[in-house]
C-alpha positions as CSV (number, residue, x, y, z in Angstrom):
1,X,129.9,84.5,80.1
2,X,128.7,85.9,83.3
3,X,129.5,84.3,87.0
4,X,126.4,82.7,88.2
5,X,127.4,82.5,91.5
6,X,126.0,84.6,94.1
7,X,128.6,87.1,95.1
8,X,128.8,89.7,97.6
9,X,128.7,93.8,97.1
10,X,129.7,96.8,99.0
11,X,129.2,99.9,97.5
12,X,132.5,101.9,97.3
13,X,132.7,105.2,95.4
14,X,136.4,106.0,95.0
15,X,137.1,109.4,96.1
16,X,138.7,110.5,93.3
17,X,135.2,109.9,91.5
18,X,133.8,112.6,94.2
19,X,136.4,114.9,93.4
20,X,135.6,114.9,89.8
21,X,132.4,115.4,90.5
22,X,132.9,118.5,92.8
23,X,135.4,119.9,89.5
24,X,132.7,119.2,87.1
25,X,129.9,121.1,89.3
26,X,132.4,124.0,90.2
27,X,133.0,124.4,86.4
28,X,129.1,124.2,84.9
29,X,128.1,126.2,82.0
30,X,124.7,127.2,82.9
31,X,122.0,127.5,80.1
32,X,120.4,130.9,79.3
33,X,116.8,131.3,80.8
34,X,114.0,134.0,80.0
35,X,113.1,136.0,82.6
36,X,110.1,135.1,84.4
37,X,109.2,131.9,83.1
38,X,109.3,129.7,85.3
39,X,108.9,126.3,84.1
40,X,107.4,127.2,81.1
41,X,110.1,125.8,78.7
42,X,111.3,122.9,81.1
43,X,113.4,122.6,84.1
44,X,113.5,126.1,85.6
45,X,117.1,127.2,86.1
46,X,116.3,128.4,90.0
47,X,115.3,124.9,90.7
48,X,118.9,123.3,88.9
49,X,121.1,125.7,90.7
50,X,119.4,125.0,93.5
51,X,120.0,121.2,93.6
52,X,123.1,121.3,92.1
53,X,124.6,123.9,95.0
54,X,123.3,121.3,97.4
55,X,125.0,118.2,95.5
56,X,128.0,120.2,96.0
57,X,128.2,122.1,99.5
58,X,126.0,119.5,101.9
59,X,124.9,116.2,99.6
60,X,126.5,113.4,101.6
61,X,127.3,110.3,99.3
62,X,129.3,108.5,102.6
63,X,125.8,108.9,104.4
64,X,124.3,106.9,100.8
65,X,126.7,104.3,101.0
66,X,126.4,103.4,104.8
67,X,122.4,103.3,104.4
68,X,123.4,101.0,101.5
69,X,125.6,98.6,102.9
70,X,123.8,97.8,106.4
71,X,121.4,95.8,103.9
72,X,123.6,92.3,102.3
73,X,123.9,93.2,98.7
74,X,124.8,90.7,96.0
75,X,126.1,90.4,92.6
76,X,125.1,87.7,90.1
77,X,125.5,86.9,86.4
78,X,121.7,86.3,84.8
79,X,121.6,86.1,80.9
80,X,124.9,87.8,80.0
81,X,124.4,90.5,82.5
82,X,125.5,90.9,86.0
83,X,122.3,91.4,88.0
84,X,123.2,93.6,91.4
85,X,120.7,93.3,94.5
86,X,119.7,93.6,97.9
87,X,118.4,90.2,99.6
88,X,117.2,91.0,103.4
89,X,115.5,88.5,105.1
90,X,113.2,88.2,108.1
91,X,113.6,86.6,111.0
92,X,110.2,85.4,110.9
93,X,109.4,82.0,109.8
94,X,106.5,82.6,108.1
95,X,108.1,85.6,106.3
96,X,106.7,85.6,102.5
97,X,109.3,86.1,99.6
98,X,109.1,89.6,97.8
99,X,111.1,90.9,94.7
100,X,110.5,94.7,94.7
101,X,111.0,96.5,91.3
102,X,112.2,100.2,91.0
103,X,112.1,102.4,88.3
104,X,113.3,105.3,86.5
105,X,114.6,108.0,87.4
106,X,114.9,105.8,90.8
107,X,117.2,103.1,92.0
108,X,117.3,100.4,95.0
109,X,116.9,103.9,97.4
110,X,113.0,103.7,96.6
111,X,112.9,100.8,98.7
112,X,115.3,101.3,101.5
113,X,113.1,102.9,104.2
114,X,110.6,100.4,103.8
115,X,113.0,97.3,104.7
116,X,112.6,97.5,108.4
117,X,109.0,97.7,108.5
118,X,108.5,94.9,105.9
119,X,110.9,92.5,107.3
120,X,110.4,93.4,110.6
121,X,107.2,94.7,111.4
122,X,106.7,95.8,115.0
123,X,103.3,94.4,114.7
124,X,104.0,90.6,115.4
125,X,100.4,90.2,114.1
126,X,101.3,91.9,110.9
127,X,102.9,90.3,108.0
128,X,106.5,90.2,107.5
129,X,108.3,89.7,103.9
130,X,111.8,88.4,103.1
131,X,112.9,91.1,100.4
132,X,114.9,90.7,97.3
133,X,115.8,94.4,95.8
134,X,117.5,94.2,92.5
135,X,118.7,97.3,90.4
136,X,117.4,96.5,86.9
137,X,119.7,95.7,84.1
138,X,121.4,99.0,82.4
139,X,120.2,100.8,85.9
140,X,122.7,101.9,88.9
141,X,124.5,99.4,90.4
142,X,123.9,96.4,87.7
143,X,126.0,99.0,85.9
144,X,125.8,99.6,81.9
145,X,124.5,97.0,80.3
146,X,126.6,94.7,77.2
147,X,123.7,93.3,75.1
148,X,120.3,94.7,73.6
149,X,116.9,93.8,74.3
150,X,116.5,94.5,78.2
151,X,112.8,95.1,77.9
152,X,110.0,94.6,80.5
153,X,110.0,91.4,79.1
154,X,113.5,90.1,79.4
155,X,113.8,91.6,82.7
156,X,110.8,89.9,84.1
157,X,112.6,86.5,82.6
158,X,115.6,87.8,84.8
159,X,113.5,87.9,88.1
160,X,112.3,84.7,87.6
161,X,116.1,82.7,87.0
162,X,117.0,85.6,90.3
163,X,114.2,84.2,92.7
164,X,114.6,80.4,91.7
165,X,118.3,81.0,92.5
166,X,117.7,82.0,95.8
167,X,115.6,79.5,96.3
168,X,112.3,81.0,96.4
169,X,109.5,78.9,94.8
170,X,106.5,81.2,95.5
171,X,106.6,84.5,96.1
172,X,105.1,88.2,95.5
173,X,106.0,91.2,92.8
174,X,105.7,94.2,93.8
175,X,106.7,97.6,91.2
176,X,106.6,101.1,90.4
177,X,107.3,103.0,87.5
178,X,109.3,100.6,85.0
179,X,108.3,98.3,88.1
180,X,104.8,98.4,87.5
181,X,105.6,96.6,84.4
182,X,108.0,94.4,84.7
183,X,105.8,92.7,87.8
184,X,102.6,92.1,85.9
185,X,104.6,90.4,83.1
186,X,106.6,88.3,85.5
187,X,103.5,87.2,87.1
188,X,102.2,86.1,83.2
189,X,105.9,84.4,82.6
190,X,106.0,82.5,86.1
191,X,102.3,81.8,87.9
192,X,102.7,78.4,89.5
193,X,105.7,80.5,91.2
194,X,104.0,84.4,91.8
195,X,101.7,84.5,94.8
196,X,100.5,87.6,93.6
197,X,101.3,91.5,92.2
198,X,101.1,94.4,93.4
199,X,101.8,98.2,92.2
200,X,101.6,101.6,91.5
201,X,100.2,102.1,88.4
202,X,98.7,99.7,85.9
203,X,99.4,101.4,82.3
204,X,96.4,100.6,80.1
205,X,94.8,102.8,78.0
206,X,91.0,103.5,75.8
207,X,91.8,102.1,72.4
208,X,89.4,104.9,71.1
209,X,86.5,102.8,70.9
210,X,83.1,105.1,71.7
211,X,82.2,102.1,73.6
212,X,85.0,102.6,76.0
213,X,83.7,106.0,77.4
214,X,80.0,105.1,78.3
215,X,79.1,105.3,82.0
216,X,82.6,106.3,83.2
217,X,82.7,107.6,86.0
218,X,83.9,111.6,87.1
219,X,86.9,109.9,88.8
220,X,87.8,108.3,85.8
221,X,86.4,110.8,83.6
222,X,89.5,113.4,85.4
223,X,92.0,110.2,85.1
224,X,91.9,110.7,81.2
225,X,92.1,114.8,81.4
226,X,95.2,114.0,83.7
227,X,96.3,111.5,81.1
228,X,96.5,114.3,78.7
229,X,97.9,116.9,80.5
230,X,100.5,114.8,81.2
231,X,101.2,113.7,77.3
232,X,101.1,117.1,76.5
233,X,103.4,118.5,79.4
234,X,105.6,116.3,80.7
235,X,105.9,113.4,78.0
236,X,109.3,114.4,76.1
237,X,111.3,112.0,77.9
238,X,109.1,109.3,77.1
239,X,109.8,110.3,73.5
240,X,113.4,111.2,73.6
241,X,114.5,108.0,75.0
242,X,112.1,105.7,73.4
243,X,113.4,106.9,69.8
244,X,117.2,108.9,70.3
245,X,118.3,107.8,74.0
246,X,121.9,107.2,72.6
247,X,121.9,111.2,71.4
248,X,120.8,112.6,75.0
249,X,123.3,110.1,76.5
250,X,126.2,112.0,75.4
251,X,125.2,115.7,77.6
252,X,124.6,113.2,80.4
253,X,127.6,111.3,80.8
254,X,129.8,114.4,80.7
255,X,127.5,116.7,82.9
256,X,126.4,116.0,86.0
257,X,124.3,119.0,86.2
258,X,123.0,118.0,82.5
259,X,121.6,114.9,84.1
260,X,120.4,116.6,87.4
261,X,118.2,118.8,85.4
262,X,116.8,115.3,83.0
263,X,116.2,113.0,85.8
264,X,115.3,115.7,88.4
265,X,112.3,116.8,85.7
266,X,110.4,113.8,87.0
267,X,110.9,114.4,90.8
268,X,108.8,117.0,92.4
269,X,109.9,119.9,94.5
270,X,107.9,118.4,97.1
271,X,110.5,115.4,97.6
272,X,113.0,115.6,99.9
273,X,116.9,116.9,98.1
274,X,118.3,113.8,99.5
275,X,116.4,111.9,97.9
276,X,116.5,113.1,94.6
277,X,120.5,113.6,94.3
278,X,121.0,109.6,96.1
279,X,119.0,109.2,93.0
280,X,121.0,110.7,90.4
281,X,124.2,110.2,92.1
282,X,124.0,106.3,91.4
283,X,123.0,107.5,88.3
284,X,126.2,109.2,87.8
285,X,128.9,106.9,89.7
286,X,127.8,104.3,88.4
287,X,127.6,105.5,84.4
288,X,124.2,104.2,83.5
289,X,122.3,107.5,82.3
290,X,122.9,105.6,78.3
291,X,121.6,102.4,79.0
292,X,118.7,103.1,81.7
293,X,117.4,105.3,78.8
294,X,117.7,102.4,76.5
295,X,115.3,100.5,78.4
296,X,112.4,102.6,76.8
297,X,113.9,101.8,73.5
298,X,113.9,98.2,74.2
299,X,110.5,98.4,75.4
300,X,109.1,100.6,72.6
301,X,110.9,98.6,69.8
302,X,109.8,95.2,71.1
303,X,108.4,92.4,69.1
304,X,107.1,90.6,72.3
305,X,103.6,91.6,72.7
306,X,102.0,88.8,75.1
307,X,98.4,88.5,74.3
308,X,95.1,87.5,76.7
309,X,94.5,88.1,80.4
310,X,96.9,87.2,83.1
311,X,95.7,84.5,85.8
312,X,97.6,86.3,89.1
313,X,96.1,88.3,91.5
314,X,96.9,91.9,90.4
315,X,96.3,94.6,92.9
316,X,97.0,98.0,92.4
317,X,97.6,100.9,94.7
318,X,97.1,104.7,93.3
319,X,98.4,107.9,94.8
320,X,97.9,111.5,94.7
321,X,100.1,112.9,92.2
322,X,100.4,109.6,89.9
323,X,99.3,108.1,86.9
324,X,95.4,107.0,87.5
325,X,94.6,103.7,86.4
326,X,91.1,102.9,85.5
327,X,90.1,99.9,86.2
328,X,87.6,99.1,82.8
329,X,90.8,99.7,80.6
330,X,93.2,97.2,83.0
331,X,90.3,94.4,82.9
332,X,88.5,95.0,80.0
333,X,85.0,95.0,81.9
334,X,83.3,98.1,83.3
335,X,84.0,97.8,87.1
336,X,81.0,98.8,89.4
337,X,83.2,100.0,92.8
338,X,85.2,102.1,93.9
339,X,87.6,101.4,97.0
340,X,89.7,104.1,99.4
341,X,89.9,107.7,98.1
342,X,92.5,110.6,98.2
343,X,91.7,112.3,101.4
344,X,92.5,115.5,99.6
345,X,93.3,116.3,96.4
346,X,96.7,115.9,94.9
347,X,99.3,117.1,92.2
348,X,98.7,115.8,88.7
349,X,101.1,113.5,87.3
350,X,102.4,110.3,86.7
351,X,104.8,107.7,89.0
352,X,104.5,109.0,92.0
353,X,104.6,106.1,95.0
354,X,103.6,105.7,98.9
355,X,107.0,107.1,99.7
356,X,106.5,110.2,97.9
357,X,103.1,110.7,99.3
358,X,102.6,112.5,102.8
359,X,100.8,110.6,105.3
360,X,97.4,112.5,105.4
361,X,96.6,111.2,102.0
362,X,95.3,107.8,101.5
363,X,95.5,105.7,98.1
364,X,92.4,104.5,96.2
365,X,93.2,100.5,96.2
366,X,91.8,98.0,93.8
367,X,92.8,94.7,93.0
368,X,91.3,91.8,90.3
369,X,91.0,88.5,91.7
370,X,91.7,86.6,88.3
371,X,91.6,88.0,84.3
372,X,92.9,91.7,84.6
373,X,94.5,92.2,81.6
374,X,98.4,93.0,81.9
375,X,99.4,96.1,81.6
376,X,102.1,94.8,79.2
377,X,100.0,94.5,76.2
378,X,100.2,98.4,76.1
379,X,102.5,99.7,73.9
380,X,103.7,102.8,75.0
381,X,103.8,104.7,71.5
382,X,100.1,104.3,71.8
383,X,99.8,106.4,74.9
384,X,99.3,109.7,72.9
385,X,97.0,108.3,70.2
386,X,95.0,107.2,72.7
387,X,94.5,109.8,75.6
388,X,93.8,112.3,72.5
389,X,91.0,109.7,71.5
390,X,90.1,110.1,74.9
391,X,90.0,113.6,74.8
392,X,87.9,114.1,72.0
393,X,85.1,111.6,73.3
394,X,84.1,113.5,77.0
395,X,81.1,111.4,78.3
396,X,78.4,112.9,81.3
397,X,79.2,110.5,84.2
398,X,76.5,108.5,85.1
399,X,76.1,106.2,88.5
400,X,77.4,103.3,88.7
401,X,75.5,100.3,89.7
402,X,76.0,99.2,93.7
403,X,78.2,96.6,94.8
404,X,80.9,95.2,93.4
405,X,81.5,93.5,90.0
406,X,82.7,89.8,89.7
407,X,86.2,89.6,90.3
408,X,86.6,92.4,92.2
409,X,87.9,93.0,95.4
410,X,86.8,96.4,96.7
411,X,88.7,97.7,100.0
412,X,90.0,100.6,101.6
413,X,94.3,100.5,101.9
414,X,95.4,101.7,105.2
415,X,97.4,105.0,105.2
416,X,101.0,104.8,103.6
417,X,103.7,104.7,106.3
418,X,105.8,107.2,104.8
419,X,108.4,106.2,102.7
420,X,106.7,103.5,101.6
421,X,107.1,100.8,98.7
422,X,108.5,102.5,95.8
423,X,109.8,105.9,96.6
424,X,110.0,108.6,94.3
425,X,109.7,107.7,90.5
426,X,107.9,111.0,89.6
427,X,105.3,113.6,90.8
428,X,104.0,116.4,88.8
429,X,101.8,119.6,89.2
430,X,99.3,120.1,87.1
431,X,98.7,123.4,86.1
């Protein structure tokens, strides 16, 4: 039985665990490559070596753990597990609760440059948010989890026990990646308590229905061609660790380079080297490649399907490079506005995040005052089915009516501060 108490953390990496990790990246067999390829066949060797002779010659893990531990971090036990997270507070008394959710490949260091600004904005007319940073169950510092079933679902039960703990009786949920999830769902699970949710993607998909497809817009039209260039390109690790993770998880404990190359497939060259190796060194230290792939097990093996619209203010904030929700498939109604666009166009991919985005692009914003449908509803083994239904049904744009449909809020975000919430789950090129 876990320690319900609310315990404090400091991360400390034992230097012998650096050591063995400068032996194993000395010693790695490196995979044969055709010349001239590229990426063609996956992770271009080039880009490995690269990252890898970085980790080893200037990557500093003491500068990770001092970023780290200048926030209060915690430990408690929540439904057999033990739960770690950051809990910074503002000094401002009208400072509104926040649980912010990562993802995968990313941990708690999505979050951290946005602490200052969100707790403290300079701004004293600007809101300011008492922030609650949990590493998900199986993920980084939470370390490996002991049980099965750590879905969306379970995890969103989790954040609800974690925020009535600390004494929060309303607050926000904020996600990206496995984030934008896990808040929708914890918003359904506890809405006398969420103010509200926002993220970075809302997965929902065209069930193939002709129907679907009449009157979409061209912005929408390109959402579903990026959809499946993405299912087609860059969707194997969706598959891999939503049927085998446990068979993969064997290479990645034992390599670190081995799990550079899986994780790193998913963060773009764009992203800064620190970044991406703070990433997969929790990753690494803290032995949870096996059981953060399990989550997409869980999540594609679960008999929890919630059914019907959720009643909390879902907002959603989309950014050059990432998955591109459509808002007729998240509500079920055909939406009639569009809000803040790209200022220029951006990589194609999926789970990118403010962070991740330079400052001279802006995100297109929408949010649903009451009824969007939650993105949990969406199974994810239906994601290819779908975007090939969507493929083989194109549909001439047409206008769409002026003004905005009922239940829609239809405004402009500001430009990302840069990193913003949510750093770094994934951007991809598009060919």
């Amino acid at each position: 039985m876990t320690d319900t108490a609310i315990r404090p953390y400091r991360v400390e990496v034992p230097q012998a665990a650096l050591d063995d990790l400068a032996d194993r990246l000395r010693r790695t067999n490196w995979p044969g490559e055709l010349p001239g390829v590229g990426g063609a066949y996956g992770m271009a060797t080039d880009r490995v070596r690269e990252l890898a002779t970085y980790w080893l010659e200037k990557f500093d893990w003491r500068a990770v753990e001092a970023r780290l531990n200048v926030h209060p971090q915690f430990f408690t036990g929540i439904d057999g597990e033990e739960v770690h997270f950051l809990h910074v507070r503002s000094s401002r008394p009208d400072a509104t609760p926040l649980v912010l959710t990562h993802g995968w490949p990313g941990s708690v260091v999505e979050y951290l440059d946005v602490i200052a600004p969100l707790t403290e904005p300079a701004d004293p007319d600007a809101p300011a948010f008492h922030l609650v940073i949990p590493s998900l169950p199986g993920f980084g510092f939470s370390g490996p989890t002991r049980s099965a079933g750590w879905n969306r679902y379970r995890t969103a039960r989790a954040w609800a026990t974690l925020m009535a703990r600390l004494g929060y009786d309303r607050y926000g949920a904020v996600g990206n990646d496995a984030g934008s999830m896990i808040s929708p769902e914890l918003g359904r699970l506890d809405p006398d308590h969420v103010l509200g949710v926002h993220v970075t993607q809302l997965f929902s998909f065209p069930s193939g229905d002709p129907a679907e497809f009449q009157g979409l817009s061209a912005a929408d039209q390109a959402a579903l061609g990026h959809l499946q260039w993405f299912v087609e390109n860059k969707f194997s690790f969706n598959q891999v660790q939503s049927q085998q993770p446990q068979t993969l998880a064997f290479a990645l404990a034992d390599s670190p380079v081995g799990l550079l190359a899986w994780n790193g497939q998913l963060l773009d060259e764009s992203l800064d080297p620190d970044f991406v190796l703070a990433n997969v060194a929790i990753y690494w230290f803290t032995g949870t490649a096996a059981s953060a792939m399990r989550f997409y097990w869980e999540d594609a093996h679960a008999t929890e399907q919630p059914a019907g619209p959720t009643t909390v203010p879902t907002a959603v904030a989309m950014f050059p490079g990432d998955f591109q929700s459509i808002r007729r498939f998240a509500t079920g109604t055909t939406p009639t506005s569009s809000a803040g666009t790209p200022s220029r166009p951006g990589p194609s991919g999926g789970g990118t995040s403010p962070a991740t985005t330079p400052r001279t692009r802006r995100p297109t914003c929408w949010s649903a005052t009451s009824g969007s449908s939650s993105p949990a509803a969406t199974d994810r083994r239906r994601v290819r089915r779908r975007a090939e239904a969507a493929r083989r049904r194109p549909v001439s744009p047409r206008p769409a009516p002026p003004g905005p449909s009922a239940g829609w809020r239809s405004s402009p975000c500001p430009p990302p501060r840069r990193p913003g919430p949510g750093r770094g789950s994934c951007r991809h090129r598009a060919p």
